[in-house]
C-alpha positions in Angstrom: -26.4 -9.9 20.3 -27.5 -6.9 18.5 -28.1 -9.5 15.0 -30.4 -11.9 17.6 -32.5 -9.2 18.5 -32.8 -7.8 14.8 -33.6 -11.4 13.9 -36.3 -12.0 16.8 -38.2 -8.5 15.9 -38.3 -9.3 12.0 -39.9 -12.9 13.1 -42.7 -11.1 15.0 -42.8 -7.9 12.5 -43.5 -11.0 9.7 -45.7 -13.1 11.9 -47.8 -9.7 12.8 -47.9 -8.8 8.6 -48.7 -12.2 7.6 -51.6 -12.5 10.5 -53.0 -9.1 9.1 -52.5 -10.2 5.6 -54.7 -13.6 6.7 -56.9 -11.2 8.0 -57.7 -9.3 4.4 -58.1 -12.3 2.8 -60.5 -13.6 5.1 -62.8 -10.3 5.4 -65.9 -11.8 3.1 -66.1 -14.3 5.8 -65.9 -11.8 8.6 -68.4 -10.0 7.0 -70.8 -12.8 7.0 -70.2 -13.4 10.3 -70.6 -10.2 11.5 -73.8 -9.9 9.7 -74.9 -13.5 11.1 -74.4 -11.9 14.7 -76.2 -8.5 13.9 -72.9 -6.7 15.1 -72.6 -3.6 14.1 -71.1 -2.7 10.6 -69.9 0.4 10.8 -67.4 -0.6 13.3 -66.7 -3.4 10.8 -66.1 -0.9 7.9 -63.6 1.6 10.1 -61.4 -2.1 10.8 -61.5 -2.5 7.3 -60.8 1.0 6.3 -57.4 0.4 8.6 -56.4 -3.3 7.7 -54.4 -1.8 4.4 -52.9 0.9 6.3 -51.7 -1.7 9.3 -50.8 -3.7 6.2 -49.0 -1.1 4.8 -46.8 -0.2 8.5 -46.2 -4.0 9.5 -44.7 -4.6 5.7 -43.0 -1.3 6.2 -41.5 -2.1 10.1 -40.6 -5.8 8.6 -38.9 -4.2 5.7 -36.8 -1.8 8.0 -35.6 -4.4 10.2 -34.8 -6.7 7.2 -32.9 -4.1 6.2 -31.0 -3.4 9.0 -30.1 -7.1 9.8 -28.6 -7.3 6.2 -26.9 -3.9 6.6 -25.4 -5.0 9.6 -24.4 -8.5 8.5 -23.2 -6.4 5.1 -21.2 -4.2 7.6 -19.7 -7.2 9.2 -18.4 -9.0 6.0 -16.6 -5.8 5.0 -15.2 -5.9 8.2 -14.3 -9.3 8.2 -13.2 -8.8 4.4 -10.5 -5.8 5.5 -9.2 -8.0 8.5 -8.5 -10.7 5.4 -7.2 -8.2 3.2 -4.6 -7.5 5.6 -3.6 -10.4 6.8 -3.3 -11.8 3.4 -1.0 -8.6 2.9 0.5 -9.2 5.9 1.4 -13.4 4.7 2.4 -11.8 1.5 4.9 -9.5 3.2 6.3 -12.6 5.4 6.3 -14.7 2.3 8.7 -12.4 0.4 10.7 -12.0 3.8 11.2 -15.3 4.0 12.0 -15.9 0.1 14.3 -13.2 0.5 16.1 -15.3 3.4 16.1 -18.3 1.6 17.9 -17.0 -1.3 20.6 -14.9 1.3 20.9 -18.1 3.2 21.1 -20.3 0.2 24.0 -17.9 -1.2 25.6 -17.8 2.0 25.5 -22.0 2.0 26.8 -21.9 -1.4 29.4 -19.6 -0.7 30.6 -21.7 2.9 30.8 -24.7 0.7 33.0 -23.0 -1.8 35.3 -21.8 1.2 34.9 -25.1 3.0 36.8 -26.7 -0.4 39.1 -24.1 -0.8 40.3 -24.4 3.0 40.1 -28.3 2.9 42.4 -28.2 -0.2 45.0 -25.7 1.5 45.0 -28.3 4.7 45.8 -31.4 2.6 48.2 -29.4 1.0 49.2 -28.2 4.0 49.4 -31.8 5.7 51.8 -33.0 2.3 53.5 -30.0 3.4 53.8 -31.2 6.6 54.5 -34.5 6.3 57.1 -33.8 3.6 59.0 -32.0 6.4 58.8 -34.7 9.1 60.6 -37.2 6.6 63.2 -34.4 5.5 63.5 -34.2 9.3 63.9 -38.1 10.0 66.1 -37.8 7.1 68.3 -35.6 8.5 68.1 -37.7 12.2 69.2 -40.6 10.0 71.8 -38.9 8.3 72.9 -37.0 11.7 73.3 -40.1 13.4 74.4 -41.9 10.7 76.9 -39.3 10.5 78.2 -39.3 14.2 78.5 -43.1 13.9 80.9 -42.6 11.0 82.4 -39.6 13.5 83.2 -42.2 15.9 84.4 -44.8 13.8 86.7 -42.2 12.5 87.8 -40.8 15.5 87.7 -44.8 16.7 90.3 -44.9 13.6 92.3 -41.9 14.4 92.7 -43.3 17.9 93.7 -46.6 16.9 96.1 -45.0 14.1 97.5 -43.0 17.2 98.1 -45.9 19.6 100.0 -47.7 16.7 102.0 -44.7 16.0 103.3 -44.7 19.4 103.6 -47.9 19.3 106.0 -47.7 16.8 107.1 -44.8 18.2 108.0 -46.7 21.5 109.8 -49.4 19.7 
């Protein structure tokens, strides 16, 4: 708001020294016509005595308030130019947070997969392992029965050698 109004008062403050600067360069013609009218030239001198001076303050009052519009607009660039400064420091900051996490997450990626194939090798070996020891284990089922069909063939044996013993014996 304060930049409008400084704008608005330098646009009169100009139209005011241009209008008295149109006014200089048209005092032969005043002259004439104040002569033409019989007016009275002393009061036409004083005017003209004071047209530099009023010159002199409107260039002076436009000047001021040119000044003070840029100085204001120069104030709000700096402003505007710290606020940028800091956020750009502030991005910068994040940026090297965030390339910081990358490389600790990227590590810490590298170093799961490492552990994933380490682990994944132990479980295959692990499953051989195991698997080696289900077919010891059906071995030994096999073997076990295996083995107590043989017991009872033998014992099938021994009973059959016992009958015909007393068999024998009987007879």
């Amino acid at each position: 708001m304060r930049e409008s109004r400084l704008e608005e008062d330098l646009k009169r403050a100009e139209v005011v020294y241009d209008g008295l600067v149109q006014t200089q360069r048209s005092v032969g013609t005043m002259l004439a016509e104040v002569i033409r009218r019989g007016e009275d030239l002393d009061e036409f001198k004083r005017h003209l005595r004071e047209l530099p001076h009023l010159i002199w303050q409107a260039d002076l009052r436009s000047t001021e308030l040119r000044h003070e519009l840029l100085d204001l607009r120069a104030k709000r660039a700096q402003e505007e130019y710290r606020r940028a400064g800091k956020e750009a420091s502030k991005t910068a900051r994040s940026l090297e947070q965030a390339r910081k996490a990358y490389v600790e997450a990227d590590e810490a990626a590298r170093r799961s997969g490492l552990e994933a194939g380490r682990l994944a090798e132990l479980r295959d070996k692990e499953l051989r392992h195991l698997q080696e020891l289900h077919r010891v284990q059906e071995e030994a089922k096999r073997q076990h029965s295996q083995g107590e069909r043989q017991q009872g063939e033998v014992e099938e044996i021994q009973e059959e050698d016992e009958g015909a013993q007393e068999q024998r014996s009987d007879e």
